[in-house]
C-alpha positions in Angstrom: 31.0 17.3 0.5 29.8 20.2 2.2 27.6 20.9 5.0 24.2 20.1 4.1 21.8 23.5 2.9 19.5 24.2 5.7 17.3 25.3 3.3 16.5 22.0 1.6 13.4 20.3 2.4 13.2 16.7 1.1 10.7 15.8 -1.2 7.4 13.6 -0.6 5.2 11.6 -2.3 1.7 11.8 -0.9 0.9 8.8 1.2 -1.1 5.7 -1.1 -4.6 5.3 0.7 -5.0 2.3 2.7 -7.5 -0.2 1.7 -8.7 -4.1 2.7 -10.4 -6.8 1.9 -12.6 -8.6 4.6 -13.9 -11.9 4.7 -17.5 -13.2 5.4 -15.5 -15.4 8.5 -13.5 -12.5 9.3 -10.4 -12.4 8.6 -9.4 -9.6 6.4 -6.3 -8.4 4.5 -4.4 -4.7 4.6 -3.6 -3.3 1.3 -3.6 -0.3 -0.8 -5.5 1.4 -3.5 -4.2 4.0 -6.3 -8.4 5.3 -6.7 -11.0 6.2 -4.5 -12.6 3.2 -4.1 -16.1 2.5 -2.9 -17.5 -0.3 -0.9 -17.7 -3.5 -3.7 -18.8 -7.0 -2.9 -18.5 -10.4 -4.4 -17.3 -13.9 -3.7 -13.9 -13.9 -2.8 -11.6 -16.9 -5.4 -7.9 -16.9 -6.6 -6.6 -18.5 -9.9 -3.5 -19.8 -10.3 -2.8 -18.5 -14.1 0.6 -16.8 -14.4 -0.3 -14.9 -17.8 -4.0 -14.1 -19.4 -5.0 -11.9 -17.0 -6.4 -9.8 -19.5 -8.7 -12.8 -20.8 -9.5 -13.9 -16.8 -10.9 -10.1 -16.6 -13.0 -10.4 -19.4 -14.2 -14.0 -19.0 -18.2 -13.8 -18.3 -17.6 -16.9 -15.6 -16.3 -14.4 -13.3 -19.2 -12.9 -13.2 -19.6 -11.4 -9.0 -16.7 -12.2 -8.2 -13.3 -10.4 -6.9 -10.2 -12.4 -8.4 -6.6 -12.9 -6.3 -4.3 -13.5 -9.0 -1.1 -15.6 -6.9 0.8 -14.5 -9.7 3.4 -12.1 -7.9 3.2 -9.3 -10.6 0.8 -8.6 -13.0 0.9 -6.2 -15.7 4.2 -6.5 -17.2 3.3 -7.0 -20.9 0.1 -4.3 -20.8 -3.7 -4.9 -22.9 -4.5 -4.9 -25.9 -8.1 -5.2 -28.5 -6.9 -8.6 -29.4 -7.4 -11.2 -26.6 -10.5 -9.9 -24.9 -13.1 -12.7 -24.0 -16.1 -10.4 -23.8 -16.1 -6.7 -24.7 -15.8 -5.8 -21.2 -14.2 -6.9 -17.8 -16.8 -9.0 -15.9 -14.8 -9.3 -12.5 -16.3 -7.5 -9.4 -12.6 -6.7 -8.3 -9.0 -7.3 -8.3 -6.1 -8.3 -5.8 -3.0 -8.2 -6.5 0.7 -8.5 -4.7 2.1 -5.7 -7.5 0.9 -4.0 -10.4 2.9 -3.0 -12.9 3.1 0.4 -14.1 5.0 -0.2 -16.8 4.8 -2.4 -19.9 6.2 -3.9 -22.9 5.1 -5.9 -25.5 4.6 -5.3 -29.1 1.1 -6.1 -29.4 0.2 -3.4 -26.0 -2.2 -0.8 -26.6 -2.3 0.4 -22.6 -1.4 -0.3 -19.3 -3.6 -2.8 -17.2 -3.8 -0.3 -14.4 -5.6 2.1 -16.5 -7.6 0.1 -18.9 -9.0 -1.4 -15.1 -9.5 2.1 -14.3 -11.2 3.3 -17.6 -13.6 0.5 -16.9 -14.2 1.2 -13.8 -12.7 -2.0 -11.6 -11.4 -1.7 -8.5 -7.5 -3.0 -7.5 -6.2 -3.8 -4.1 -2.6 -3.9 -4.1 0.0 -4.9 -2.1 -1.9 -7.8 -0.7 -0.5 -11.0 0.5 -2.0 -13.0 -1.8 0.1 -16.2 -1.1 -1.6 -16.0 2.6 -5.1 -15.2 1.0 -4.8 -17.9 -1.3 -4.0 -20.2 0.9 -6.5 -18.9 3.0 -9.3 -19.2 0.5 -7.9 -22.9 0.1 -8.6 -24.0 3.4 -11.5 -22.4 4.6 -13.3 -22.1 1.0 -14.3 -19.4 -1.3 -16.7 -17.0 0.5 -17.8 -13.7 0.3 -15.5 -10.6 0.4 -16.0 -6.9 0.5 -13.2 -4.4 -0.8 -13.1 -1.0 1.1 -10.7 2.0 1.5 -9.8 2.5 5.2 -7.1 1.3 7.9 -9.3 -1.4 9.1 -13.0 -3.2 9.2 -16.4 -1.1 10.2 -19.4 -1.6 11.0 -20.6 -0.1 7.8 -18.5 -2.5 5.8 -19.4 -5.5 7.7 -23.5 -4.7 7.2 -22.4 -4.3 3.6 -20.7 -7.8 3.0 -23.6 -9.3 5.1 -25.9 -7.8 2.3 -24.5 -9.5 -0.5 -25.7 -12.0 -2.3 -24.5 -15.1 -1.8 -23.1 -17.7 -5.1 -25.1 -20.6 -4.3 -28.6 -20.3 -5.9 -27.7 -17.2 -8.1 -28.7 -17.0 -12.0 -26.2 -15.1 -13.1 -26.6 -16.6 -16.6 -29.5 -14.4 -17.2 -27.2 -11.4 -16.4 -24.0 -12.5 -18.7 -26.0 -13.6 -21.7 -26.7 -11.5 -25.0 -30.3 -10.1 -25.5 -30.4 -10.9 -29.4 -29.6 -13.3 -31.6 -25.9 -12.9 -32.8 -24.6 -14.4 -36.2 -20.8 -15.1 -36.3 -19.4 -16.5 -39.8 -20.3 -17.2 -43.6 -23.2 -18.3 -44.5 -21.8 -20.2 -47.0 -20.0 -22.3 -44.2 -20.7 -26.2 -44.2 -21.7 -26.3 -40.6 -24.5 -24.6 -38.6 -24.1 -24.9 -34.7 -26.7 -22.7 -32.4 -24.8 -21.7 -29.3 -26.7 -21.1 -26.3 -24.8 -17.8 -24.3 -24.8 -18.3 -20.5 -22.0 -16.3 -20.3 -19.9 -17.6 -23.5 -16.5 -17.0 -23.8 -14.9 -15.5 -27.8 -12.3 -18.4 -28.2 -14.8 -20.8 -28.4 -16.7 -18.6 -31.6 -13.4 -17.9 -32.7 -12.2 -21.4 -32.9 -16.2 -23.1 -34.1 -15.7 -20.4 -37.4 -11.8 -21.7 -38.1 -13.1 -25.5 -38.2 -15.8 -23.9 -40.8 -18.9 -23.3 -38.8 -21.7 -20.7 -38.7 -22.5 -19.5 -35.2 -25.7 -18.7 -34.4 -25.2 -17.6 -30.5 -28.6 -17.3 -28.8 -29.9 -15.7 -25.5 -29.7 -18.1 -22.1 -33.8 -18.8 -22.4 -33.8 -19.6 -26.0 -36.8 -22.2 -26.4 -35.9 -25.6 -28.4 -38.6 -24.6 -30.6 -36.8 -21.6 -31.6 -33.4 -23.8 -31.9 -35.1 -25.7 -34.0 -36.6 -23.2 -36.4 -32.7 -22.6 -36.7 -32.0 -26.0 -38.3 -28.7 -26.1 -36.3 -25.9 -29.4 -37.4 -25.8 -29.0 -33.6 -26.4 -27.2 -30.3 -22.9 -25.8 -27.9 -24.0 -24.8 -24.4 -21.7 -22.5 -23.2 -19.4 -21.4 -19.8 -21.0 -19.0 -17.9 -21.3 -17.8 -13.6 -23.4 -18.8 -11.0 -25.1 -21.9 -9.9 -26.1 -24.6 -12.9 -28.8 -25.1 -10.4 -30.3 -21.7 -10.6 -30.8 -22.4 -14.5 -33.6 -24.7 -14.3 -35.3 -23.5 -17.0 -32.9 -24.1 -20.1 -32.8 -28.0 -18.1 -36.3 -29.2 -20.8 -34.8 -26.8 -24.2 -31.6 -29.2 -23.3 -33.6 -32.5 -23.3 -35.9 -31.8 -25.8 -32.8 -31.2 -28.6 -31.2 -33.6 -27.3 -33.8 -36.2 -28.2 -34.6 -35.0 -30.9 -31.0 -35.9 -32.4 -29.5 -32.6 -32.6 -25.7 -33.3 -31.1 -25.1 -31.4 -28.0 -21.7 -30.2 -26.6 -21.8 -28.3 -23.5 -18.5 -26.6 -21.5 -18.2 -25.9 -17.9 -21.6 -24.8 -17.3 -22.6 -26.0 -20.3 -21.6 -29.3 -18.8 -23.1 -29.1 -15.2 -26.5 -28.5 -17.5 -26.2 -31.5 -19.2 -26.0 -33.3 -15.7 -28.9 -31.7 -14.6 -30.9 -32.1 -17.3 -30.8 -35.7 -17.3 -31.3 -36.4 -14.3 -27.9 -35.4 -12.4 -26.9 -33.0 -9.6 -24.2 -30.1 -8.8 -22.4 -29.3 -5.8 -20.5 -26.5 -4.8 -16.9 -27.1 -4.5 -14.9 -25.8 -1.6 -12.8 -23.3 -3.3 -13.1 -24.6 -7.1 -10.8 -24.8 -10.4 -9.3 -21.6 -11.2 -6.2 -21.7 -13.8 -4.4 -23.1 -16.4 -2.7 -26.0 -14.8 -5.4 -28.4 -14.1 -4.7 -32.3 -14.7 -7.4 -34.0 -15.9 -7.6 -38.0 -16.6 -10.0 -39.2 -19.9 -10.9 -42.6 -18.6 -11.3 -44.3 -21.9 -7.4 -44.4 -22.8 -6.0 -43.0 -19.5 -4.5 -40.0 -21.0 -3.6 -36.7 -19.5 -5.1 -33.0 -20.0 -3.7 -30.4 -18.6 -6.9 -28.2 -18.8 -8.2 -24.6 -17.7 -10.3 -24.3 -15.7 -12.6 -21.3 -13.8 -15.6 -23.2 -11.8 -16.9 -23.3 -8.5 -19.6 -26.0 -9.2 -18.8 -29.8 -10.4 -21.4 -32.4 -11.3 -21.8 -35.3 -8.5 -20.6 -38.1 -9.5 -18.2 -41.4 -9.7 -15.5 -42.9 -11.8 -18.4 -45.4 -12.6 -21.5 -43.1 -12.6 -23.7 -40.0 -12.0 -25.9 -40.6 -9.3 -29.5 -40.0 -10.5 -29.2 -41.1 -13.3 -28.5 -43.8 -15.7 -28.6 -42.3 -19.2 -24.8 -40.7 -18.2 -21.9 -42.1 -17.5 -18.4 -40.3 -16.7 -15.5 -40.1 -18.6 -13.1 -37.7 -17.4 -12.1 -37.0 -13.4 -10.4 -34.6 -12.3 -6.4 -35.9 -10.8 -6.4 -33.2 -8.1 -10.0 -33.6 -5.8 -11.2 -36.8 -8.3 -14.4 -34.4 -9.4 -16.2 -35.0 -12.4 -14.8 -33.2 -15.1 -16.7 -35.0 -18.7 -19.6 -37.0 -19.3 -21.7 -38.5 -21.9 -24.6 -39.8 -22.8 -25.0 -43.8 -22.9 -27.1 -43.4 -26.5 -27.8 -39.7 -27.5 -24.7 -37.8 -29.2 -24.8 -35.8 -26.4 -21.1 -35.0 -24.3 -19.8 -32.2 -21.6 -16.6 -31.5 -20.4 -15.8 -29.5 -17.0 -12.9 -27.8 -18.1 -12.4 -25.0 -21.0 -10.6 -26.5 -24.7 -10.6 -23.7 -25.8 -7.9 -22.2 -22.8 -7.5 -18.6 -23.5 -5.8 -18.5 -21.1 -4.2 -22.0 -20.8 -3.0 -25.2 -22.5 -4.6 -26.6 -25.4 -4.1 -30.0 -24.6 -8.2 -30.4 -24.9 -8.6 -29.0 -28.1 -9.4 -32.2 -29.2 -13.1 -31.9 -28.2 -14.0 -29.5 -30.7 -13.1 -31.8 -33.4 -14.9 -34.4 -31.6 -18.1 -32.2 -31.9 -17.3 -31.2 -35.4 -17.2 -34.8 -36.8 -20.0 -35.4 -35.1 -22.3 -32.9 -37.1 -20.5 -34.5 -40.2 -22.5 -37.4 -39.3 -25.7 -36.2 -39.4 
């Protein structure tokens, strides 16, 4: 080799900007961003999925709230039109250790990095999200802001100390459609009204393949409108924020109920059912978030593994739901012992914690749905 060409000047990549994430107890994280990226708030929780992070996104229960995924690398097998849970993303934010540029898989119609950027959602990279995680895990989900710089202001301090905070948030009334939505034939055999707090498409997709209509209807829907609808039965949905904010779809819930309509609910769907009956919610440390969830049905002892995306649970005992008599509990959770299902002692009335219908995740609970089907065959 010859003597090196003092005329060559090595070639360099502009520098990637410098961003963070900073927690309400202070303790923040260095990473990177590939965009400008403004001040954005939100509550601060990880899941543990290792793929669907394309239907996390999009999943209405993330409503506010910046995602780690503890998945290493995301990004590897791209989007697509297919397996979208909403027709948008619904996450505040996104951290990730490493986003993939590239992609392959034959159903791919884009990249995640730029369908994120096309709808506008920010991405820290190059976070440690193992540390954050665990982080999260021990001192609870809390709120987070995500700003570019080397390190925390004042400016982005007063701006996390302005957000809003999860606990006593109705952010049902933000996720939910503004019209009535029909989804199916009409010739189908079954009619089930689904009330939207924040619903996700699996569980419209999978009500039409066991032949029923879907009426979805708006979070404040009255019964007497429900009713006007001659449903076979009434589905509350998934959806963010606290059950507890949601007070007024608590009597619409009761008065169907008791009037004989059966009633399924689904995460907050669930927690509604609780509260409508007498029950209470609680905020849970750092919640369910994933697909790997194990889950005990205390009828036959069998176990789920469930997904799962909460940060509320209904309080409660293996033997019962304090407050009330009318429920009684028959699924806990194999991790914390939360509640995760209950029923009611003489309505057709039932809730489960956890999503059947995955997307992402196992379908070890798709039983459920038949379980509400057969019981508008009874009627």
């Amino acid at each position: 080799m010859g003597p090196p060409n003092p005329h060559h000047r090595r070639r360099t990549s502009n520098p990637v900007p410098r961003a963070y994430l900073l927690l309400e107890d202070g303790a923040w994280f260095q990473g990177t961003t590939r965009r400008p990226l403004l001040a954005t708030t939100g509550e601060a929780v990880f899941t543990t999925n290792l793929t669907g992070y394309q239907e996390v996104f999009t999943d209405p229960s993330y409503l506010g709230q910046i995602v780690v995924m503890t998945a290493p690398m995301i990004g590897n097998y791209g989007v697509n039109l297919e397996d979208l849970e909403s027709d948008k993303p619904q996450v505040s934010g996104v951290v990730v250790r490493e986003l993939s540029r590239t992609y392959s898989n034959w159903r791919a119609s884009g990249s995640l990095d730029e369908w994120l950027a096309g709808k506008g959602i920010p991405v820290l990279e190059g976070i440690d999200t193992r540390r954050l995680a665990r982080h999260i895990r021990s001192r609870g989900a809390m709120r987070a802001v995500m700003v570019e710089g080397e390190e925390p202001t004042t400016e982005a301090r007063a701006t996390l100390e302005a957000s809003p905070r999860m606990e006593g948030l109705d952010l049902a009334s933000a996720a939910t459609l503004t019209a009535e939505r029909q989804v199916g034939a009409l010739t189908s055999p079954r009619h089930v009204v689904a009330y939207d707090f924040g619903m996700k498409e699996n569980i419209v997709r999978l009500f039409v393949q066991a032949g029923c209509r879907v009426t979805v209807v708006p979070a404040s829907t009255p019964a007497g409108r429900v009713r006007e609808l001659e449903p076979d039965g009434v589905f509350l949905s998934n959806g963010p924020g606290d059950p507890a904010a949601v007070g007024y779809v608590l009597p619409e819930i009761r008065a169907l109920a008791e009037a004989g309509v059966p009633v399924f609910g689904i995460c907050l769907g669930h927690q509604l059912i609780g509260l409508a009956f007498g029950g209470s919610t609680e905020k849970l440390p750092y919640g369910h978030r994933g697909g790997n969830h194990p889950v005990r049905d205390l009828a036959d002892g069998q176990i789920l593994i469930t997904s799962q995306n909460h940060g509320f649970a209904v309080k409660g005992s293996s033997k019962e739901v304090p407050g009330t008599k009318a429920l009684e509990v028959t699924h806990r959770n194999l991790n914390d012992d939360t509640v995760e299902g209950i029923r009611h002692r003489e309505l057709q009335v039932f809730g489960v914690q956890y999503h059947p219908e995955a997307a992402p995740g196992p379908h070890d609970a798709r039983g459920h749905f038949r379980q509400f089907v057969q019981a508008l065959d009874s009627q």
